[in-house]
C-alpha positions in Angstrom: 81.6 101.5 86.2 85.2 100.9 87.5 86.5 97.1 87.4 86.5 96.5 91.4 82.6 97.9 91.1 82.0 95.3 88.1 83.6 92.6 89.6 81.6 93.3 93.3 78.4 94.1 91.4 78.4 89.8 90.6 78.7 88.8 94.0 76.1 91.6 95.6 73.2 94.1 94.6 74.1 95.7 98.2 78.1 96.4 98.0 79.4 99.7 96.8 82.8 101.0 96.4 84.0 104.5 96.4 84.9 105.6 93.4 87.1 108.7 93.9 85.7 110.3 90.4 83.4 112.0 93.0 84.6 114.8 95.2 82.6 113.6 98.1 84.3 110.5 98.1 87.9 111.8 97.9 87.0 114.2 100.7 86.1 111.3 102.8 89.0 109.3 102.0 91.6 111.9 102.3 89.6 112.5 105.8 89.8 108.7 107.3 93.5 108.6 107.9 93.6 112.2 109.1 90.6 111.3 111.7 92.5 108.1 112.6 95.5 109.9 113.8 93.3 112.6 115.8 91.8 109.7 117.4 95.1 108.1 118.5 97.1 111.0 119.3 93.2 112.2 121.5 94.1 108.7 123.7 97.8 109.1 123.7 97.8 112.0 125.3 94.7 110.6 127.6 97.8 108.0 129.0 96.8 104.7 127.2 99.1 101.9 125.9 99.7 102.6 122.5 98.2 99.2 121.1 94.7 101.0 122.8 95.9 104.3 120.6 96.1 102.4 117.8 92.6 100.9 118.4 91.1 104.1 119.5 91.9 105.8 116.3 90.9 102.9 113.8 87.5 102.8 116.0 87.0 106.7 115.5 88.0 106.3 111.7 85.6 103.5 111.5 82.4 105.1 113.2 83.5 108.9 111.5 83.2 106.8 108.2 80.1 104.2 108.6 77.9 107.8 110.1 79.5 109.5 106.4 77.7 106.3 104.4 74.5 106.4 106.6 74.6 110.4 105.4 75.3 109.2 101.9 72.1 106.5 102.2 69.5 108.6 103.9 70.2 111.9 101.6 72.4 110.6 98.1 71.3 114.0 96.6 72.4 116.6 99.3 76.2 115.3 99.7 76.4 117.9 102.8 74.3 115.6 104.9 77.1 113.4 104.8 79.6 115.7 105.4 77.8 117.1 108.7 77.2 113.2 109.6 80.4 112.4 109.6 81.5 115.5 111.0 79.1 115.6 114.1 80.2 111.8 114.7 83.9 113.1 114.9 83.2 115.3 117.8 80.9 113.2 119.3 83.5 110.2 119.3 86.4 112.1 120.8 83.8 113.0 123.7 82.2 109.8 124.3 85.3 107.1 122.8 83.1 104.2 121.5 84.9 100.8 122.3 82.4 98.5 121.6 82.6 96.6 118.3 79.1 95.4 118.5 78.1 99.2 118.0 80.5 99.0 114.7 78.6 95.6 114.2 75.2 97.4 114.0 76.0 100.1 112.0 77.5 98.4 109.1 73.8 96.0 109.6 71.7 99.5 109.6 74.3 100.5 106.7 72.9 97.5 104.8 69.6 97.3 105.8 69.2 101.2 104.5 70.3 100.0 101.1 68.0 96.7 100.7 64.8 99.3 101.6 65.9 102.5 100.0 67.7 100.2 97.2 70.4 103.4 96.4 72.5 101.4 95.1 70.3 100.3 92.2 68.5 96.9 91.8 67.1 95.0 94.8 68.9 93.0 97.5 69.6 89.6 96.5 69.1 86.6 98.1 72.7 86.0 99.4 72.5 89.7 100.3 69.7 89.4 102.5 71.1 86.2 103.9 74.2 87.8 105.2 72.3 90.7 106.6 69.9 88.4 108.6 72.8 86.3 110.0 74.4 89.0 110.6 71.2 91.0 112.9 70.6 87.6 114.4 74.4 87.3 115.4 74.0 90.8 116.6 70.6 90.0 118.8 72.0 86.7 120.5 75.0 89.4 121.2 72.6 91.2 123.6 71.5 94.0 120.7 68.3 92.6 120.1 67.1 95.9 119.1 69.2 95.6 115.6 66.6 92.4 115.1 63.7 94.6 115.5 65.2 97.3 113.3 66.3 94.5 110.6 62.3 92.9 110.8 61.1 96.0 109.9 63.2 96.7 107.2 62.7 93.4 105.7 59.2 93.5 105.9 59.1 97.0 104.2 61.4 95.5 101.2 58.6 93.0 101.0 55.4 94.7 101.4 56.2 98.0 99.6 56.1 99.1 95.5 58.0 96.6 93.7 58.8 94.6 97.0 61.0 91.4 96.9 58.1 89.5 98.9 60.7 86.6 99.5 61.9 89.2 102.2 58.7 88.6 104.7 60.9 85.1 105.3 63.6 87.3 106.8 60.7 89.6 108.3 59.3 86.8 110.4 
């Protein structure tokens, strides 16, 4: 385990870096910046300012990254899924630009909540984890995505109710 990874591993059970020891993770780093500049150069050319270019790209870097970890979370033994995740949400975002950073909002929440149920990253949420992912839904659902609360319910209610479930997480549940 790499320093940074030590050092985050005291603050959360839910954090993970990437460590660029695996190919999957160089690939995806080495594709960020690359997918950042398609996405810039796709709205300079569409005739926006370039402060928007600049946004449009880090927005299609961001979502092109967050659907590679969802890959990584719902299949961590078939690295491919990942790589046609992140690859469908790179076509997909230079049809349909996203803008809205309350979509970014719920996938890092849906990121997190995948990792308290599925618990990939090893042992089970903590208590400060699950605190900053419930703030975080509820923030999300007085935003108008309520939907992220029902999602984040259910999840916290499986972490509590399935095998070896942190039943302190039907709190959240309710």
């Amino acid at each position: 385990m790499h320093k940074f990874q030590q050092k985050l591993a005291t603050y959360t059970a839910i954090g993970r870096s990437l460590d660029p020891a695996y190919p999957s993770n160089r690939a995806i780093m080495a594709i960020i910046p690359i997918t950042g500049l398609i996405g810039s150069a796709k709205a300079y050319l569409s005739g926006q300012a370039i402060m928007s270019c600049v946004g449009a790209g880090l927005m299609l870097a961001i979502i092109v990254f967050l659907a590679w970890a969802l890959g990584r979370e719902i299949a961590p033994d078939h690295e491919g899924a990942a790589s046609v995740a992140a690859f469908a949400a790179l076509i997909a975002g230079l049809f349909i630009p996203v803008t809205d950073w309350l979509f970014i909002g719920q996938m890092i929440i849906l990121l997190m909540l995948m990792r308290i149920v599925n618990r990939t990253v090893g042992p089970p949420a903590r208590l400060g984890d699950s605190l900053i992912v419930f703030g975080a839904a509820a923030f999300m659902a007085l935003s108008g995505a309520w939907l992220i609360a029902l999602v984040a319910a259910n999840a916290f209610l499986l972490d509590a109710t399935l095998h070896k479930g942190q039943r302190h997480q039907i709190y959240f549940a309710a």
